[in-house]
MIDO-499996 format. One line per field, with one value per residue: x, y, z of N, C-alpha, C in turn. Coordinates in pm, 1 decimal, padded with zeros to 6 digits. Example, Ala and Ser with C-alpha at 12.3 -4.5 7.8 and 13.67 -1.06 7.14 Angstrom:
BEGIN
n.east <- c(01319.0 | 01285.0)
n.north <- c(-00569.0 | -00225.0)
n.up <- c(00780.0 | 00708.0)
ca.east <- c(01230.0 | 01367.0)
ca.north <- c(-00450.0 | -00106.0)
ca.up <- c(00780.0 | 00714.0)
c.east <- c(01320.0 | 01290.0)
c.north <- c(-00330.0 | 00003.0)
c.up <- c(00780.0 | 00787.0)
This chain:
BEGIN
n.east <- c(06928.1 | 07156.2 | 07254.8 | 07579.6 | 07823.3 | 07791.7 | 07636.3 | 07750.6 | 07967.3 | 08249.8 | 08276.2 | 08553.9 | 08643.8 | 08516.0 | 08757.6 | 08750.5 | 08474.0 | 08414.4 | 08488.4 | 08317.7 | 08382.8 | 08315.3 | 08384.6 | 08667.1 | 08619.0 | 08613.0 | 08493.2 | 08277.5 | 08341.3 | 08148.0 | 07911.1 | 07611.9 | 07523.8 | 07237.8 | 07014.0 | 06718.1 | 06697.6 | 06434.9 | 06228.4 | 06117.1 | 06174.2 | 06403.8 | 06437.2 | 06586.6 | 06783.4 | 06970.3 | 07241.4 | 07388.9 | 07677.8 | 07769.1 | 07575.1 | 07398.5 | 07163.3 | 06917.0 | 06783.9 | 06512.4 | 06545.6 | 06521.7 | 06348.1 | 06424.0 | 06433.6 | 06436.4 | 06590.0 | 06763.6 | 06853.7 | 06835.9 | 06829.6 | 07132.5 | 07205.3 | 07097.8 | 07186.1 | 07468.5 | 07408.4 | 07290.6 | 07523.2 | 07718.6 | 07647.1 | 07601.0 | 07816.6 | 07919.0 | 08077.7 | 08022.2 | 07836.5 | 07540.2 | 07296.9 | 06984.7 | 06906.3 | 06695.8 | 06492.7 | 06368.4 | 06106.5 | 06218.3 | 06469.0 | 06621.3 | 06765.9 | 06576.3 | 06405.9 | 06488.4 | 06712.3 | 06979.2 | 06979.1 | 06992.8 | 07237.2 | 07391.8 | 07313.5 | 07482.8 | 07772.7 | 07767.6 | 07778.0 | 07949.2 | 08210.9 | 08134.8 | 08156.1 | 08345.0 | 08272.9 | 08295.4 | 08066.9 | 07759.0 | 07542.0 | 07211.5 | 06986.2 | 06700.6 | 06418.3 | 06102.3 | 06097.7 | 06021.9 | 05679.6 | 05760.6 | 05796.6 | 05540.0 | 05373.5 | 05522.1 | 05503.3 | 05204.2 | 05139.0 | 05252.1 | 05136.3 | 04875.5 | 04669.5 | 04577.7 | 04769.9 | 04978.7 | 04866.0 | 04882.8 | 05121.7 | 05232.1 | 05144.7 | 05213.6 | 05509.2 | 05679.9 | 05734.1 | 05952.3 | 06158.7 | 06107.5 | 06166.5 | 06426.2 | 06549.5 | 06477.7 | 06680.8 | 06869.0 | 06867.9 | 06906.0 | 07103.4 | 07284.2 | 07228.4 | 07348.7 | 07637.4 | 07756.4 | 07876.3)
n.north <- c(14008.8 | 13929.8 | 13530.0 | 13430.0 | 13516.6 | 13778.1 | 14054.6 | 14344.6 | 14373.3 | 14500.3 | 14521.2 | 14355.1 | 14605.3 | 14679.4 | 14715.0 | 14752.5 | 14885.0 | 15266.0 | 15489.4 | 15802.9 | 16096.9 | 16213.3 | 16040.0 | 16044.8 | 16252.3 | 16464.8 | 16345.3 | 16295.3 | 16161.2 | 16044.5 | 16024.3 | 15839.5 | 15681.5 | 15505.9 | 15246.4 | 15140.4 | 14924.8 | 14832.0 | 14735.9 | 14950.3 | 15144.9 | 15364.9 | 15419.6 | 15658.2 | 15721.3 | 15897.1 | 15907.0 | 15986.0 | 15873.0 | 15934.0 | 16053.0 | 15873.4 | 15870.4 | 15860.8 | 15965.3 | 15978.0 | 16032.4 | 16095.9 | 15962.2 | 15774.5 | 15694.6 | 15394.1 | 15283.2 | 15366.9 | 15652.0 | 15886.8 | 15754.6 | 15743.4 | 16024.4 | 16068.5 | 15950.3 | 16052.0 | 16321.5 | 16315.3 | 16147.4 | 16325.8 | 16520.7 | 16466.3 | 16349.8 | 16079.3 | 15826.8 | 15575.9 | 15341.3 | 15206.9 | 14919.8 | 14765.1 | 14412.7 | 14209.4 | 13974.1 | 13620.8 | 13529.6 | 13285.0 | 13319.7 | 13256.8 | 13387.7 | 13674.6 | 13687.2 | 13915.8 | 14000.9 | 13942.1 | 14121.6 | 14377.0 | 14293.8 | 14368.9 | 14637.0 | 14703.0 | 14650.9 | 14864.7 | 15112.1 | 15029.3 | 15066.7 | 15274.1 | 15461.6 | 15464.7 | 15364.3 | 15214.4 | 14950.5 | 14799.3 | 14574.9 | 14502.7 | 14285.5 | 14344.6 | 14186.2 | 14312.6 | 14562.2 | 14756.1 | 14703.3 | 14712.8 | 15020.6 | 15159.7 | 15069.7 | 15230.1 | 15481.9 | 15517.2 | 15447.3 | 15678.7 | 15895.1 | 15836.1 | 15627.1 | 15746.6 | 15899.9 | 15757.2 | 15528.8 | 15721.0 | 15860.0 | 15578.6 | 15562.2 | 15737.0 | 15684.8 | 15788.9 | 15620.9 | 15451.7 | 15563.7 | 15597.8 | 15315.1 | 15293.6 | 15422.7 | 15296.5 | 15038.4 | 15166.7 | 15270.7 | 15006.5 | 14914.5 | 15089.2 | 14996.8 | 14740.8 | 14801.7 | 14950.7 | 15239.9)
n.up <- c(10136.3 | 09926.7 | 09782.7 | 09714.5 | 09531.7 | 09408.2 | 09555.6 | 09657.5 | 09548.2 | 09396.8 | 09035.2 | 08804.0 | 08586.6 | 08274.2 | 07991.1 | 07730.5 | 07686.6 | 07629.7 | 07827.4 | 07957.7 | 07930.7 | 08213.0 | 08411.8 | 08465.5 | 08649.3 | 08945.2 | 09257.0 | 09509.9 | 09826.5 | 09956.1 | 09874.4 | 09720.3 | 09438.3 | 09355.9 | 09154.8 | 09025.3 | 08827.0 | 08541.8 | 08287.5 | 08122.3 | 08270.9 | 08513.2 | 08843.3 | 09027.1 | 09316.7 | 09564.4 | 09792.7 | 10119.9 | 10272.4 | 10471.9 | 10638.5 | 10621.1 | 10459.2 | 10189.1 | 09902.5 | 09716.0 | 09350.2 | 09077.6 | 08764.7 | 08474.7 | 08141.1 | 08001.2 | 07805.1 | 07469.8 | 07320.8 | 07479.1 | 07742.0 | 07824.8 | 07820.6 | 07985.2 | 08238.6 | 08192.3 | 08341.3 | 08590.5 | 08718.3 | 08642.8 | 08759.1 | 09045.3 | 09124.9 | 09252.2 | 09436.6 | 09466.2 | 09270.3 | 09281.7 | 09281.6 | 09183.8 | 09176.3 | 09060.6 | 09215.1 | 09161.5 | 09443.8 | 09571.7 | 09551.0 | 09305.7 | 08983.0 | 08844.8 | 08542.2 | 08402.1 | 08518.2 | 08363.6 | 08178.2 | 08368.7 | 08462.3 | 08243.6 | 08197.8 | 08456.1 | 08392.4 | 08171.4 | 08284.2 | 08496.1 | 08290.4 | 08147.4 | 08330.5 | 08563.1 | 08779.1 | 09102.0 | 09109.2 | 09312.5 | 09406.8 | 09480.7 | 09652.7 | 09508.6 | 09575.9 | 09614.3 | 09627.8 | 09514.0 | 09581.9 | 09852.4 | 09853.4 | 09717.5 | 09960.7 | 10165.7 | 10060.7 | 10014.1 | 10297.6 | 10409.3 | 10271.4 | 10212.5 | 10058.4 | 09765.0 | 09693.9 | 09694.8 | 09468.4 | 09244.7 | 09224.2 | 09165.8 | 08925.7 | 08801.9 | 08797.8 | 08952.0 | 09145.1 | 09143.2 | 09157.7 | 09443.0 | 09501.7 | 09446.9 | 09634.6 | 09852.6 | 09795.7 | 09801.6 | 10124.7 | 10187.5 | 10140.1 | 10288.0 | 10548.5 | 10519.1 | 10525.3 | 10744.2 | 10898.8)
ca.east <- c(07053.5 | 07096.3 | 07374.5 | 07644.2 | 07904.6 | 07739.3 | 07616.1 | 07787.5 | 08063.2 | 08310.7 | 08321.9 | 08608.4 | 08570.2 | 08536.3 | 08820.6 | 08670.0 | 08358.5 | 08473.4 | 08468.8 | 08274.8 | 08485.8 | 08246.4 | 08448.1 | 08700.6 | 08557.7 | 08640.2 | 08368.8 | 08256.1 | 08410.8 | 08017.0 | 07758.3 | 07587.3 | 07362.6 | 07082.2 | 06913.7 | 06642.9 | 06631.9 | 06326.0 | 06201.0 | 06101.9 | 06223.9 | 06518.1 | 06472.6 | 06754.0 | 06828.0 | 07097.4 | 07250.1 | 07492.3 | 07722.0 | 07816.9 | 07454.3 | 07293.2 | 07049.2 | 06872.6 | 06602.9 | 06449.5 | 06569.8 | 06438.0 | 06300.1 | 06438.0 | 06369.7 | 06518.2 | 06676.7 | 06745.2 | 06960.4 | 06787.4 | 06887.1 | 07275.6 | 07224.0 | 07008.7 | 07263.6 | 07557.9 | 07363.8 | 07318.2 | 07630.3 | 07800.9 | 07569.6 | 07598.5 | 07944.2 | 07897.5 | 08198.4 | 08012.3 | 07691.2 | 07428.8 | 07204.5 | 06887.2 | 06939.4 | 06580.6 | 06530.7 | 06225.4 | 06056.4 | 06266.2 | 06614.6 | 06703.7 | 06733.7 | 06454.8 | 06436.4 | 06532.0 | 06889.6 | 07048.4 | 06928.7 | 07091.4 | 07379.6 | 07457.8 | 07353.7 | 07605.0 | 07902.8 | 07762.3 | 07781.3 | 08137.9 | 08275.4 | 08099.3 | 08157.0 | 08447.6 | 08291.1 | 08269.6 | 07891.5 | 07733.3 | 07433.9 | 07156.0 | 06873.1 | 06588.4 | 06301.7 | 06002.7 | 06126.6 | 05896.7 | 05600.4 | 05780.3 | 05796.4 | 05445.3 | 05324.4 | 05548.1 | 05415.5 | 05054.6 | 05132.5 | 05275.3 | 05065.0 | 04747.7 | 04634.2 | 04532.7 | 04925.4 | 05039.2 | 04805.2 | 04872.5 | 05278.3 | 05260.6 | 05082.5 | 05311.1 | 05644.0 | 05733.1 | 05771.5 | 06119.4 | 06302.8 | 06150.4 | 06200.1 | 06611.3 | 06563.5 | 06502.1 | 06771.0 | 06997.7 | 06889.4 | 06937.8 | 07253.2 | 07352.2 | 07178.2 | 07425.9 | 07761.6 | 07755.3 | 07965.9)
ca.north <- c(14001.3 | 13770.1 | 13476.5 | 13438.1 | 13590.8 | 13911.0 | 14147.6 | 14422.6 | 14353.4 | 14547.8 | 14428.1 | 14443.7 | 14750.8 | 14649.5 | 14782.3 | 14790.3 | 15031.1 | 15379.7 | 15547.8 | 15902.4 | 16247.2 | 16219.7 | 15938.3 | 16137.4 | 16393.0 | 16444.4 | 16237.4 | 16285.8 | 16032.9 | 16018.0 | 16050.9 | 15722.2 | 15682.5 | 15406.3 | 15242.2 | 15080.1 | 14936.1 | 14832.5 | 14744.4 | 15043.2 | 15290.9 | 15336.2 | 15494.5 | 15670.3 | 15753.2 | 15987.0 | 15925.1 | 16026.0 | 15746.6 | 15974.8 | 16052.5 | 15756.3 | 15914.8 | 15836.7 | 16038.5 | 15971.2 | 16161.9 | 16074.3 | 15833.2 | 15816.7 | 15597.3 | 15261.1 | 15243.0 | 15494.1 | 15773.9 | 15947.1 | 15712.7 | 15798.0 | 16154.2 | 16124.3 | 15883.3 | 16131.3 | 16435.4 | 16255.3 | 16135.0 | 16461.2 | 16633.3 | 16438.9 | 16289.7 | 15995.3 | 15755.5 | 15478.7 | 15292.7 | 15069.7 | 14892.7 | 14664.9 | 14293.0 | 14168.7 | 13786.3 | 13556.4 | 13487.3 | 13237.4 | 13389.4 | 13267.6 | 13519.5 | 13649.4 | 13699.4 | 14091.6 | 14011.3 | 13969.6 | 14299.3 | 14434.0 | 14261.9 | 14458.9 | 14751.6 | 14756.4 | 14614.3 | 14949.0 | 15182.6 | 15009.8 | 15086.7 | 15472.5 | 15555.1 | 15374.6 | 15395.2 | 15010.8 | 14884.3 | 14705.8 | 14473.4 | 14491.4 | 14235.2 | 14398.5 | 14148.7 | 14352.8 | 14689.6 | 14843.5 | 14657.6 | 14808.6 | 15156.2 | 15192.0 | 15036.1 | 15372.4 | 15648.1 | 15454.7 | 15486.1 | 15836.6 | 16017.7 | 15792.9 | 15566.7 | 15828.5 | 15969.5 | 15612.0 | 15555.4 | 15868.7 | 15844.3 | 15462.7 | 15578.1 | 15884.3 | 15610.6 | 15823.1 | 15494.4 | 15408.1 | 15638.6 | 15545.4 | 15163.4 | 15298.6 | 15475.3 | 15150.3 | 14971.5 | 15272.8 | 15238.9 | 14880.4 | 14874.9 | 15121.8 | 14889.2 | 14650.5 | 14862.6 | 15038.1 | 15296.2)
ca.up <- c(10068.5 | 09794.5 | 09826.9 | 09633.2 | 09511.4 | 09330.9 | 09584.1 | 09747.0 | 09544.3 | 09287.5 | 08946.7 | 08709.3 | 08473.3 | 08086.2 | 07966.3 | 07587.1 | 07709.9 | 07557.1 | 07957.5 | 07971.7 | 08037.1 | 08343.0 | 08430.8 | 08577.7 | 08748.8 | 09094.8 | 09310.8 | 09658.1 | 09826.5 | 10047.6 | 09767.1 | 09640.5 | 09375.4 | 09354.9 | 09045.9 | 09034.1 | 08678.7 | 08531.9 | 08177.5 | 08071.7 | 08345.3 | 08563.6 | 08922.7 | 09071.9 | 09418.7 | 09594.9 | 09942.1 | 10136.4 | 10313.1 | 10606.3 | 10729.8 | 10634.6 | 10429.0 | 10072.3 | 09886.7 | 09599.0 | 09272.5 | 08874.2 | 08671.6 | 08331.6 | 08043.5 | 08040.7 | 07653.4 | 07391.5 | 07338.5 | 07641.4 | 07843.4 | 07846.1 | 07835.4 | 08138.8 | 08338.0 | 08215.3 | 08384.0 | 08717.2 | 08762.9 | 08685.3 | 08851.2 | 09175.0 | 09141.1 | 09336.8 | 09439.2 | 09417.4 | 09276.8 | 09386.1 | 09161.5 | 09249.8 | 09123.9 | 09084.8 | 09209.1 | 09238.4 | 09566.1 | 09634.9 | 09540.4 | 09219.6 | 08918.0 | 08726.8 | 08372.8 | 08420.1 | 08608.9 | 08202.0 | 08143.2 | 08509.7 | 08458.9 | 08107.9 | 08320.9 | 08568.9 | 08337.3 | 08112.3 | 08438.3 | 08513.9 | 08213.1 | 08117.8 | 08443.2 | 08604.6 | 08933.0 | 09176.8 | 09138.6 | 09432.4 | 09402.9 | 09615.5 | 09652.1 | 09464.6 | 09606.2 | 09664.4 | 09662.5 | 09460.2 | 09680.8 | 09971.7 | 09787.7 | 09722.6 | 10070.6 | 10213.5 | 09998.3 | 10129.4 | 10465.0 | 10433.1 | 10196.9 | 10166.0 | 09895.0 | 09649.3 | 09636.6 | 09657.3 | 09328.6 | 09130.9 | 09209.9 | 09050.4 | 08778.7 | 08711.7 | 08739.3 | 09101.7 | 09290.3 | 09066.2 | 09258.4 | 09558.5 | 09567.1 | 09425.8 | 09761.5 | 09927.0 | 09781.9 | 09906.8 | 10233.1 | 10223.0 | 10123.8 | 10348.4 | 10639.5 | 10519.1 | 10555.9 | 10872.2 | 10872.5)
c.east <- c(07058.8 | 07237.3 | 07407.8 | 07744.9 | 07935.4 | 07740.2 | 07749.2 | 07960.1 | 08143.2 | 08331.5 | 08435.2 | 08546.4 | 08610.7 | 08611.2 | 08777.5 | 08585.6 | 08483.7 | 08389.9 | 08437.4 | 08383.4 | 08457.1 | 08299.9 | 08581.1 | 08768.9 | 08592.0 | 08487.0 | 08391.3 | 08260.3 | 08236.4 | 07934.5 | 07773.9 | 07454.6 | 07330.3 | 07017.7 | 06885.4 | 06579.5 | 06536.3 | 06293.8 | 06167.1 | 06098.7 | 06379.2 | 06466.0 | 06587.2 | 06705.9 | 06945.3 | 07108.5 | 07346.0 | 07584.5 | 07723.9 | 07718.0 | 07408.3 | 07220.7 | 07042.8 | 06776.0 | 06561.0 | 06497.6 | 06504.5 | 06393.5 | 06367.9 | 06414.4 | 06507.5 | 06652.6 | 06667.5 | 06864.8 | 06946.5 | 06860.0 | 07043.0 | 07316.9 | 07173.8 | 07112.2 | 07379.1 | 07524.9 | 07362.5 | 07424.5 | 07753.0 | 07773.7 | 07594.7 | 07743.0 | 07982.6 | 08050.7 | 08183.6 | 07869.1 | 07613.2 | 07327.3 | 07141.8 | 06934.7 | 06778.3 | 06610.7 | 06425.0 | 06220.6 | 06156.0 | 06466.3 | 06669.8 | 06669.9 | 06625.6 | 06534.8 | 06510.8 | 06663.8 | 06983.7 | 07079.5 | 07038.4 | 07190.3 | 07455.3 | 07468.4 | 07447.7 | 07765.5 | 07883.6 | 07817.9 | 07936.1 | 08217.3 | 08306.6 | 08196.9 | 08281.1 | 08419.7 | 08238.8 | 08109.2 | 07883.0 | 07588.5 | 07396.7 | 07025.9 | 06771.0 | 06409.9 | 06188.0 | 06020.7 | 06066.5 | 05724.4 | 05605.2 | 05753.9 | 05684.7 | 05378.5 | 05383.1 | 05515.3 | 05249.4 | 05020.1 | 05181.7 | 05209.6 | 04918.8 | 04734.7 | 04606.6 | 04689.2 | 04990.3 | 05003.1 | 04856.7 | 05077.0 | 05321.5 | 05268.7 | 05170.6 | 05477.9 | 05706.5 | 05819.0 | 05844.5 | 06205.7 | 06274.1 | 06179.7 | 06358.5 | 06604.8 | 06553.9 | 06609.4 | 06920.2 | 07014.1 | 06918.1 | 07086.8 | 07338.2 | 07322.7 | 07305.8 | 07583.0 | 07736.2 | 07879.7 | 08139.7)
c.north <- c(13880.5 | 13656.9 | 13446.0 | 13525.9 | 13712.6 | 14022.6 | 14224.6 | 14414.7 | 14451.8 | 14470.4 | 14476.1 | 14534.6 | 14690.1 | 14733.4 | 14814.1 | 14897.7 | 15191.5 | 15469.5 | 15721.9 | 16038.5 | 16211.7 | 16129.7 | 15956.8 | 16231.5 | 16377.4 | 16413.6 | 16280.2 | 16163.5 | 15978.3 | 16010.7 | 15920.3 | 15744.0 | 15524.6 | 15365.0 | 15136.4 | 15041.4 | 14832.0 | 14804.2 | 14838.0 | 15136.3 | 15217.4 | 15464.3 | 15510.4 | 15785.9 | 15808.7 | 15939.1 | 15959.1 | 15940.2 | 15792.8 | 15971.7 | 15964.3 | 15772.1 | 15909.3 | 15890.4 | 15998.2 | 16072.3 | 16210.8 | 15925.4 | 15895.2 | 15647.5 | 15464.9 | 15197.0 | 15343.0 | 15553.6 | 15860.0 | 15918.9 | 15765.6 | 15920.1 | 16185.4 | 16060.8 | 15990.1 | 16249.8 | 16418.6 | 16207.5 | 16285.1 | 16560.1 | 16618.8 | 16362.3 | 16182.0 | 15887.3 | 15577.8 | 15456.1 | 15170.0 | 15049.3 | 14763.9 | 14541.0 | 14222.7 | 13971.7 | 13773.7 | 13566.4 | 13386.8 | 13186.2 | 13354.9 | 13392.2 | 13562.5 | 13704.0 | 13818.6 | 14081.1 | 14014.3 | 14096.5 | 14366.4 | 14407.7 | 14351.9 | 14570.8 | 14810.3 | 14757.3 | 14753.2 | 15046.6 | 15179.4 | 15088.5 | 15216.6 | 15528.3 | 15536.2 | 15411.6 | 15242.4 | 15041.0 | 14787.2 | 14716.8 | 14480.8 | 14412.5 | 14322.5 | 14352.5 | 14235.7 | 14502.4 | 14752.2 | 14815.7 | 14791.7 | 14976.6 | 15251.3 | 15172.8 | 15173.4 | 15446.9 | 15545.2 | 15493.1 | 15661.4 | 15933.1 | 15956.8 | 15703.1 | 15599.4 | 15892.4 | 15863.6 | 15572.2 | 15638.3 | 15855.5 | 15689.7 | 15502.0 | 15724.5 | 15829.4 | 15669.0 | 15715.7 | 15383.0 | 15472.6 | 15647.1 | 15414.3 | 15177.9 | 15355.9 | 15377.4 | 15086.8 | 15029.1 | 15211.1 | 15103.3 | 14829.8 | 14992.1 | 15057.7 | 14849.6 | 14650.0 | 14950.0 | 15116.4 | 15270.5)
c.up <- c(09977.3 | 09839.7 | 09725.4 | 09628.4 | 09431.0 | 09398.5 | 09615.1 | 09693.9 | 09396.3 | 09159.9 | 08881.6 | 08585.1 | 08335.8 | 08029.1 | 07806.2 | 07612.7 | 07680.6 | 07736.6 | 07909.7 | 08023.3 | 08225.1 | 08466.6 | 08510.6 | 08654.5 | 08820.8 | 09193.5 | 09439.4 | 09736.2 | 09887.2 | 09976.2 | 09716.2 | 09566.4 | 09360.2 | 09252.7 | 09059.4 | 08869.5 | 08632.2 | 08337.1 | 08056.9 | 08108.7 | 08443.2 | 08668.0 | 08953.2 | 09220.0 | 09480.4 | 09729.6 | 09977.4 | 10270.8 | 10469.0 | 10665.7 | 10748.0 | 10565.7 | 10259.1 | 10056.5 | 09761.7 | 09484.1 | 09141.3 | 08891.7 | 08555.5 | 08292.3 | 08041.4 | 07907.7 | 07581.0 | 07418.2 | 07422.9 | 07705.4 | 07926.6 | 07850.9 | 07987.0 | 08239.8 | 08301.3 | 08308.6 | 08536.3 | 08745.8 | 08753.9 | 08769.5 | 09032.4 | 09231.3 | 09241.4 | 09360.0 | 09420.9 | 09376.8 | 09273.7 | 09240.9 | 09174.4 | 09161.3 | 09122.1 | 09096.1 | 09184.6 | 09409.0 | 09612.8 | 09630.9 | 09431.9 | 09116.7 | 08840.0 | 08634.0 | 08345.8 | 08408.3 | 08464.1 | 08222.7 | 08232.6 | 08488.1 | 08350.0 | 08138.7 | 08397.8 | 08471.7 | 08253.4 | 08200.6 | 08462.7 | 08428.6 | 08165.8 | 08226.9 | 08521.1 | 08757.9 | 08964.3 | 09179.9 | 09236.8 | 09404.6 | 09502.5 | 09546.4 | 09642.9 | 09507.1 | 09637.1 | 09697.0 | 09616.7 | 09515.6 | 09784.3 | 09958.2 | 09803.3 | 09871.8 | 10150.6 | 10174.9 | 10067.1 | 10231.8 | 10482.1 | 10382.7 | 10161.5 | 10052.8 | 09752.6 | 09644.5 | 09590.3 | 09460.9 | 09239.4 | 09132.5 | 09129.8 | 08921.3 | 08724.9 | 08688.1 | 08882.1 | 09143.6 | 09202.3 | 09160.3 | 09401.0 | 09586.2 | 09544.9 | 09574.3 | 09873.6 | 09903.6 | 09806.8 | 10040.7 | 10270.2 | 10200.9 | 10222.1 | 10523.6 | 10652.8 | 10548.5 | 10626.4 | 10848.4 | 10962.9)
């Protein structure tokens, strides 16, 4: 968990951002989505608050006019109530260079979407990611799922389950 006064926490919504139809939709109050954003990708993860449970879903591209077509499609698609979104640190918790980036992220997210963002310590989640596809499918799936961008939407699948660790139901 990171310290401070970031994670796990609601931000205000930018009332300037021009908010998405998608925006609102009627939302499952139990569905969370997960991103894991990234320089030049963005995993995304689905869970569901009641079970406990996170799976892995996309990768999409990290900038562009893609991008916002691909985050409108998942969020309408899965109508989530709230979302989660990795915070990358250093090793020894302050921010890396990335967290800018994230931060514009979420305040974007807030605003499109008008759903509460919650920060989750990103340390090593994509480590962890790959080290599980490893152990579950071998080194040669582990390999071939890096190299295809896979293991985005599983380290967002980590930072699901970690944030649902963190709020017990």
């Amino acid at each position: 968990m990171l310290d401070g006064p970031m994670p796990h926490t609601a931000r205000a919504v930018n009332s300037a951002a021009t908010p998405s139809p998608i925006a609102s939709a009627t939302r499952d109050a139990h569905t969370l989505l997960a991103f894991d954003y990234g320089a030049k990708r963005i995993g995304v993860a689905v869970g569901d608050a009641r079970l406990r449970s996170a799976h892995p879903l996309a990768v999409i591209a990290a900038a562009g006019a893609a991008r916002r077509a691909a985050l409108d499609r998942v969020i309408e698609e899965w109508r989530p109530a709230r979302l989660i979104v990795g915070l990358p640190c250093t090793d020894d918790g302050t921010p890396h260079p990335l967290a800018a980036r994230v931060r514009h992220f979420v305040r974007e997210l807030e605003g499109r979407y008008r759903r509460a963002v919650a920060l989750v310590d990103e340390r090593y989640s994509s480590v962890e990611a790959e080290a599980r596809l490893r152990e579950a499918a071998g080194a040669r799936r582990a390999a071939r799922a890096s190299r295809d961008r896979e293991i985005d939407s599983y380290a967002a699948q980590l930072l699901l389950e970690q944030y649902l660790d963190d709020h017990p139901a």
